[in-house]
Backbone atoms as SQL, in Angstrom:
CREATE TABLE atoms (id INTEGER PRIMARY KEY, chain TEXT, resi INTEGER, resn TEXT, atom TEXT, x REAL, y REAL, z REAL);
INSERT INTO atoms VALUES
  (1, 'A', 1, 'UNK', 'N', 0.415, 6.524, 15.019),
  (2, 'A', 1, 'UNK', 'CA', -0.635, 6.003, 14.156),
  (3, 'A', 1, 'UNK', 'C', -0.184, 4.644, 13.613),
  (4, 'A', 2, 'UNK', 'N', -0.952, 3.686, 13.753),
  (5, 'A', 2, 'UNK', 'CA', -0.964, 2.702, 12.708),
  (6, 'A', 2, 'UNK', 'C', -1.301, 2.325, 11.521),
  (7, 'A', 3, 'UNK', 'N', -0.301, 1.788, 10.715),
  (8, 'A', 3, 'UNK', 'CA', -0.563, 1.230, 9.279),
  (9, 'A', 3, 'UNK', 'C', -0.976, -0.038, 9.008),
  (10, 'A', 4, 'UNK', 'N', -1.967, -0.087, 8.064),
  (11, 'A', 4, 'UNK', 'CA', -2.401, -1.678, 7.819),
  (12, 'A', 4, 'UNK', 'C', -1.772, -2.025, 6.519),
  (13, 'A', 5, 'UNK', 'N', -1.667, -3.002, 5.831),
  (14, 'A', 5, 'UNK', 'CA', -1.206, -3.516, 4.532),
  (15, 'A', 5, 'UNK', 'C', -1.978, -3.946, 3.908),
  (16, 'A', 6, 'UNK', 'N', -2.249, -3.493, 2.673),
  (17, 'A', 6, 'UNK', 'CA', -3.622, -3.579, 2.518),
  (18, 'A', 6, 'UNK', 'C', -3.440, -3.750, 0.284),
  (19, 'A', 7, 'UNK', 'N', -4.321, -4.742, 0.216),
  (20, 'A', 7, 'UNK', 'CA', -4.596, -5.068, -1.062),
  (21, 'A', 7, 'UNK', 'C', -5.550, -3.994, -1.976),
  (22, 'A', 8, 'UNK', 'N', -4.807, -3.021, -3.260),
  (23, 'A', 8, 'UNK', 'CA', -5.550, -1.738, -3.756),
  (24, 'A', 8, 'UNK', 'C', -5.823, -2.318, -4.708),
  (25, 'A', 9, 'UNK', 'N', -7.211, -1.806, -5.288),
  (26, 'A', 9, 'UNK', 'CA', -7.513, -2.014, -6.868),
  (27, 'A', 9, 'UNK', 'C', -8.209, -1.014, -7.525),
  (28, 'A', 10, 'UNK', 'N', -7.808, -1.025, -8.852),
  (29, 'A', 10, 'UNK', 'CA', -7.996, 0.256, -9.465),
  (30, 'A', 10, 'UNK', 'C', -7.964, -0.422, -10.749),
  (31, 'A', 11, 'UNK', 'N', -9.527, -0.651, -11.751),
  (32, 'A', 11, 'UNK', 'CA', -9.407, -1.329, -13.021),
  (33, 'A', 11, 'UNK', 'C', -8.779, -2.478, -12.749),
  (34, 'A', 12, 'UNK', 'N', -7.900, -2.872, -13.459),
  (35, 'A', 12, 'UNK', 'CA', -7.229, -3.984, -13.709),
  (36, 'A', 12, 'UNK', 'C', -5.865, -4.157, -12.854),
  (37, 'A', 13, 'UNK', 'N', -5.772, -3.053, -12.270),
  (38, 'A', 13, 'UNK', 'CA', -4.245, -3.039, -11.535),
  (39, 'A', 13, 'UNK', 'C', -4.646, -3.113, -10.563),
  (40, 'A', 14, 'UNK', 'N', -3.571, -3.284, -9.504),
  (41, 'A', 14, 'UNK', 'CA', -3.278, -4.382, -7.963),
  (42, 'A', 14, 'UNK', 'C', -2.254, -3.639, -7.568),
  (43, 'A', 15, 'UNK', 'N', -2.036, -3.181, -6.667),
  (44, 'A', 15, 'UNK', 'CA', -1.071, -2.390, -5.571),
  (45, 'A', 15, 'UNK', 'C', -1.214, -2.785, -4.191),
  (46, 'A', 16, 'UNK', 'N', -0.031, -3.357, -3.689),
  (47, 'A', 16, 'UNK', 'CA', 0.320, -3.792, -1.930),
  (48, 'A', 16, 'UNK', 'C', 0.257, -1.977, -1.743),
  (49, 'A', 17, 'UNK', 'N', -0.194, -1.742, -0.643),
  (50, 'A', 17, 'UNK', 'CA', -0.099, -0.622, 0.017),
  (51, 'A', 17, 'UNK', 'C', 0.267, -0.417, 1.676),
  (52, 'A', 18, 'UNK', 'N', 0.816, 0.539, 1.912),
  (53, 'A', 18, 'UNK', 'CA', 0.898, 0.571, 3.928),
  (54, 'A', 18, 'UNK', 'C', -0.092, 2.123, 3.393),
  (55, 'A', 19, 'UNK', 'N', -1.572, 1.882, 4.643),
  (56, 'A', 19, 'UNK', 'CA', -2.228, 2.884, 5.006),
  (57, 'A', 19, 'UNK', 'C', -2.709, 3.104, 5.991),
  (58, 'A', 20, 'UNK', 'N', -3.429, 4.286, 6.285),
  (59, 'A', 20, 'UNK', 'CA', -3.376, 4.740, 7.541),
  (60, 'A', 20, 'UNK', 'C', -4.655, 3.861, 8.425),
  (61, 'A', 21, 'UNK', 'N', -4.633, 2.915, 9.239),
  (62, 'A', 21, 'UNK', 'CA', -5.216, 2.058, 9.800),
  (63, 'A', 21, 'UNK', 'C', -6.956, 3.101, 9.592),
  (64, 'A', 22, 'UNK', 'N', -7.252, 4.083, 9.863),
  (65, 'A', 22, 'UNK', 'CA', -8.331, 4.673, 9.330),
  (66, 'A', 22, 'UNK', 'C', -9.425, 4.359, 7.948),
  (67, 'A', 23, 'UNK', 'N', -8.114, 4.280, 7.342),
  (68, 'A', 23, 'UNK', 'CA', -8.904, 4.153, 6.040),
  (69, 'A', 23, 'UNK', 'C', -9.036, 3.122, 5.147),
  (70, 'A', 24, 'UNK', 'N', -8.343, 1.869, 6.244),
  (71, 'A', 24, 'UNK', 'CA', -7.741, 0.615, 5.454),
  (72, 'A', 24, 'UNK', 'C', -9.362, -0.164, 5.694),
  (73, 'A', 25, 'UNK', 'N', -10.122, -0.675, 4.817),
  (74, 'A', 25, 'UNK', 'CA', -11.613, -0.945, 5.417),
  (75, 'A', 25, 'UNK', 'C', -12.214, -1.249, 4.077),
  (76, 'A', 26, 'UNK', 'N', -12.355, -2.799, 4.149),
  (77, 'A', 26, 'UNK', 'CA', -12.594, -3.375, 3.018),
  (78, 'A', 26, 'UNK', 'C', -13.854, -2.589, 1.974),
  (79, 'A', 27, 'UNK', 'N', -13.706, -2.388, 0.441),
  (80, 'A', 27, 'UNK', 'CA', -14.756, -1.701, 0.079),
  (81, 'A', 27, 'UNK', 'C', -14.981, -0.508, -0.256),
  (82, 'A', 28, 'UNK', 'N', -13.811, 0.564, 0.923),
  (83, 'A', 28, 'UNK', 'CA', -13.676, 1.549, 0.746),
  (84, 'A', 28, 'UNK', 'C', -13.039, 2.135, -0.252),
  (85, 'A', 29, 'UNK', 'N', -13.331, 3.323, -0.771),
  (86, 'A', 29, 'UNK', 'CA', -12.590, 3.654, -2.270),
  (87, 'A', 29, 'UNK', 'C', -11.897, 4.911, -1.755),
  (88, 'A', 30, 'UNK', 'N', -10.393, 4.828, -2.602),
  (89, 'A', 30, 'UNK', 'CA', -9.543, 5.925, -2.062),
  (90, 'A', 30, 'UNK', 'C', -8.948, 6.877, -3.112),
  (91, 'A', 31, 'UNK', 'N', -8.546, 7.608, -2.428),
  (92, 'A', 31, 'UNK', 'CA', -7.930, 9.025, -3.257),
  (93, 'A', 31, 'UNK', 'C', -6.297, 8.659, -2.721),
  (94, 'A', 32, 'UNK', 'N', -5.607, 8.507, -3.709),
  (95, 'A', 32, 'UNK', 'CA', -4.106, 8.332, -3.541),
  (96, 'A', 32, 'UNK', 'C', -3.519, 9.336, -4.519),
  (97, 'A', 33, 'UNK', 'N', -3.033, 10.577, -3.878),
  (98, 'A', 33, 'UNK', 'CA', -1.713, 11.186, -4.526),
  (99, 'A', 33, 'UNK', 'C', -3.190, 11.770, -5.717),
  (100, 'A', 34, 'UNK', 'N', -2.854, 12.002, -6.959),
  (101, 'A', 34, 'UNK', 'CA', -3.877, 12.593, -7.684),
  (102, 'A', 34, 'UNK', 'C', -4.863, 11.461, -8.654),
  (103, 'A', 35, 'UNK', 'N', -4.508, 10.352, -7.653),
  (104, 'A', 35, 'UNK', 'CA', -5.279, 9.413, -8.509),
  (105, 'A', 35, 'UNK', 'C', -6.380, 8.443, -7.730),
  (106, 'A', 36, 'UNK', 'N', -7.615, 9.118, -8.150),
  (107, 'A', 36, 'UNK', 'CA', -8.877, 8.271, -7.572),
  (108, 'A', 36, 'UNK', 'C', -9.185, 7.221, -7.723),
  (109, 'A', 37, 'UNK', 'N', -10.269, 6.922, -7.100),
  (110, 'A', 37, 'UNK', 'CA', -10.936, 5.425, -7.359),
  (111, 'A', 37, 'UNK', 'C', -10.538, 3.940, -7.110),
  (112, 'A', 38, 'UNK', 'N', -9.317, 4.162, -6.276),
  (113, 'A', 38, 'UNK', 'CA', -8.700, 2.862, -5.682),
  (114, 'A', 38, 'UNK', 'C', -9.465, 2.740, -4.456),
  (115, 'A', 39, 'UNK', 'N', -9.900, 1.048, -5.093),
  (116, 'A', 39, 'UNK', 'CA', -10.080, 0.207, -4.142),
  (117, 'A', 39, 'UNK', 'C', -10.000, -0.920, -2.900),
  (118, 'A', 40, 'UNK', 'N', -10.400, -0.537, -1.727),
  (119, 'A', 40, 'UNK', 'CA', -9.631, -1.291, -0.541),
  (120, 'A', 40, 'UNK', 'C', -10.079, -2.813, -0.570),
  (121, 'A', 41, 'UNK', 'N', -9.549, -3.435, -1.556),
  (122, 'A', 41, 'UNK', 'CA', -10.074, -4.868, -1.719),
  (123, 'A', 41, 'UNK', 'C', -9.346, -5.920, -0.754),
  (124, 'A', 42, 'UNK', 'N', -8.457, -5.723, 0.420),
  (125, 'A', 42, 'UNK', 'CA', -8.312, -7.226, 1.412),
  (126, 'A', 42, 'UNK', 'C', -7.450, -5.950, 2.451),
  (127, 'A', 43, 'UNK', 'N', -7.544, -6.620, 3.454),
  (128, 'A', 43, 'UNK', 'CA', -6.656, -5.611, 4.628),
  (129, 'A', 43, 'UNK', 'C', -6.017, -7.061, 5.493),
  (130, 'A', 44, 'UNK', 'N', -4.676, -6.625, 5.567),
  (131, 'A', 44, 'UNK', 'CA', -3.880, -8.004, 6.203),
  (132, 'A', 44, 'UNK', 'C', -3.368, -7.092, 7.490),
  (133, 'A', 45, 'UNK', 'N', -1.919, -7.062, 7.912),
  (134, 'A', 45, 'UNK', 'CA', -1.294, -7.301, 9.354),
  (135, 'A', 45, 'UNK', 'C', -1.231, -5.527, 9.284),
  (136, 'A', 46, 'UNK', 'N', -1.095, -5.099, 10.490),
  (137, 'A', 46, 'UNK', 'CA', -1.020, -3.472, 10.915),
  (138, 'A', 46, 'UNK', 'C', 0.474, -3.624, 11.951),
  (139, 'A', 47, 'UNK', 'N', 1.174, -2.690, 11.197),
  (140, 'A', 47, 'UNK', 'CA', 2.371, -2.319, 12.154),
  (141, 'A', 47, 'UNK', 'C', 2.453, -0.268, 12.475),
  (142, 'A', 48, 'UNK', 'N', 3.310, -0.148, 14.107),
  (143, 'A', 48, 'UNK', 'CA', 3.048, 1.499, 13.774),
  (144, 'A', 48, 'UNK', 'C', 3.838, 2.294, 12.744),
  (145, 'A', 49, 'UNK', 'N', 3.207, 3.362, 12.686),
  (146, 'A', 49, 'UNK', 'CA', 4.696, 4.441, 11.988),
  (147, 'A', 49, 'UNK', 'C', 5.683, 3.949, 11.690),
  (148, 'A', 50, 'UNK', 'N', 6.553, 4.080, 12.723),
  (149, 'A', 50, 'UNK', 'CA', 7.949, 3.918, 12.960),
  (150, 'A', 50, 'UNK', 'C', 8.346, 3.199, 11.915),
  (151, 'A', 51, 'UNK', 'N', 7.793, 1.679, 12.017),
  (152, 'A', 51, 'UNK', 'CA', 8.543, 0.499, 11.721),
  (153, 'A', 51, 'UNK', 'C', 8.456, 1.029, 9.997),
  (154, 'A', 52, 'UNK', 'N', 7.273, 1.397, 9.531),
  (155, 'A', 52, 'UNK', 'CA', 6.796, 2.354, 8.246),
  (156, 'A', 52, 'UNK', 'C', 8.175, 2.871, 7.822),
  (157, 'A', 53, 'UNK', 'N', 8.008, 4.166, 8.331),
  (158, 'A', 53, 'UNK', 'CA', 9.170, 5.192, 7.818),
  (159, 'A', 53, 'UNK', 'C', 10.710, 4.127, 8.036),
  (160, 'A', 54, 'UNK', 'N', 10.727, 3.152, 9.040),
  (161, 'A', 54, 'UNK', 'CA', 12.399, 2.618, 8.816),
  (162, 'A', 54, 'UNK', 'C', 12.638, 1.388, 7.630),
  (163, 'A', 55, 'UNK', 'N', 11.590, 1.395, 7.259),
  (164, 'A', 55, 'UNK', 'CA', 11.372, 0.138, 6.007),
  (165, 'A', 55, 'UNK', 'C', 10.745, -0.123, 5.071),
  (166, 'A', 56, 'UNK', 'N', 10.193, 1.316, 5.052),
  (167, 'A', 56, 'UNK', 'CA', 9.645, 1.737, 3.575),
  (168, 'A', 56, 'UNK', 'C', 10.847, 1.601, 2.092),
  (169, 'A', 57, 'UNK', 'N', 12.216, 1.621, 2.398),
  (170, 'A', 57, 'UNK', 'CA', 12.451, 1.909, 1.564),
  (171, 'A', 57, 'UNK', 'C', 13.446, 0.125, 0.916),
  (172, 'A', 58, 'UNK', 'N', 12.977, -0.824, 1.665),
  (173, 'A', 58, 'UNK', 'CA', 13.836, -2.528, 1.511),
  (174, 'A', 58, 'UNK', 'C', 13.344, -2.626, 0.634),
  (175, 'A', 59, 'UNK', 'N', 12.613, -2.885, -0.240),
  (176, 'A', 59, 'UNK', 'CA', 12.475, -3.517, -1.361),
  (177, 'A', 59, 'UNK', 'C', 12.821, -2.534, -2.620),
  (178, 'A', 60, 'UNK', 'N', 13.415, -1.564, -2.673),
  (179, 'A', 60, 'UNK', 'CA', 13.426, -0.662, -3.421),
  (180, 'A', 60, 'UNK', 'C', 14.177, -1.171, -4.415),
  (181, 'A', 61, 'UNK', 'N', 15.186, -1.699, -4.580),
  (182, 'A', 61, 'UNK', 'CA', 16.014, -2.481, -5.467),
  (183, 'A', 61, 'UNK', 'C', 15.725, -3.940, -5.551),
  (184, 'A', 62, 'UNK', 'N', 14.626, -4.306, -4.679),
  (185, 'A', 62, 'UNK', 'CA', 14.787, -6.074, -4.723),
  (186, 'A', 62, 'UNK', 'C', 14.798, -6.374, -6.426),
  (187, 'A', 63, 'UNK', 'N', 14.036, -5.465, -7.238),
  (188, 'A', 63, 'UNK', 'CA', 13.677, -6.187, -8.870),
  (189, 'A', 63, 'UNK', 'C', 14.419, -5.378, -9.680),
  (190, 'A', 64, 'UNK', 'N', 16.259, -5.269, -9.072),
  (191, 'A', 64, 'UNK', 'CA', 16.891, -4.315, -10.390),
  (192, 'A', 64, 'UNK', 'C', 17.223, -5.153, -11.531),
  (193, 'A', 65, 'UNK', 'N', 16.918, -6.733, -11.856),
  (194, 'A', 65, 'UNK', 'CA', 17.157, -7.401, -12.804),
  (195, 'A', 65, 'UNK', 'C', 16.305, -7.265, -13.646),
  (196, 'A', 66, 'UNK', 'N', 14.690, -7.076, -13.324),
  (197, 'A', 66, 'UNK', 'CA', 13.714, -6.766, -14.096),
  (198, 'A', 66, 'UNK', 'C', 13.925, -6.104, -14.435),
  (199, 'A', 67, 'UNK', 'N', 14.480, -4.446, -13.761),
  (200, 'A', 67, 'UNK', 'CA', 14.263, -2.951, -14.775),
  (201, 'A', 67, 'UNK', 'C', 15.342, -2.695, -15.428),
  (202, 'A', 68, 'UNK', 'N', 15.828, -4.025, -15.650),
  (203, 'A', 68, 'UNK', 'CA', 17.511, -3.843, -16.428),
  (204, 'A', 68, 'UNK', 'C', 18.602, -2.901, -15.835),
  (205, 'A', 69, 'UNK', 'N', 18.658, -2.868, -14.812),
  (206, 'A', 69, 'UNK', 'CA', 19.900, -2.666, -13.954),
  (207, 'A', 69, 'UNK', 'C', 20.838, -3.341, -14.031);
């Protein structure tokens, strides 16, 4: 399966997301985890799975100066 990267909005907040090329579709409103009403406001580049699950986790520390690390 492929993932798209995709711009979420929900109220006032903004979330980069990887989703399932299905549901990535400008307009569309989503159910994430137990929280509704996010919106598929821009859809950019699609990579598969794989590359997903091996690099989901690089930026995980990029902002430990912000969270006072």
């Amino acid at each position: 399966m492929r993932y798209r990267h995709c711009l979420l909005r929900k109220d006032v907040t903004q979330q980069m997301a990887w989703i399932p090329e299905p549901f990535a579709k400008v307009g569309k409103y989503l159910r994430i985890g137990e929280s509704d009403g996010w919106l598929v406001d821009a859809v950019y580049s699609a990579k598969p799975e794989e590359y997903i699950l091996k690099h989901r986790d690089d930026y995980r520390n990029a902002f430990g100066s912000i969270a006072g690390r």
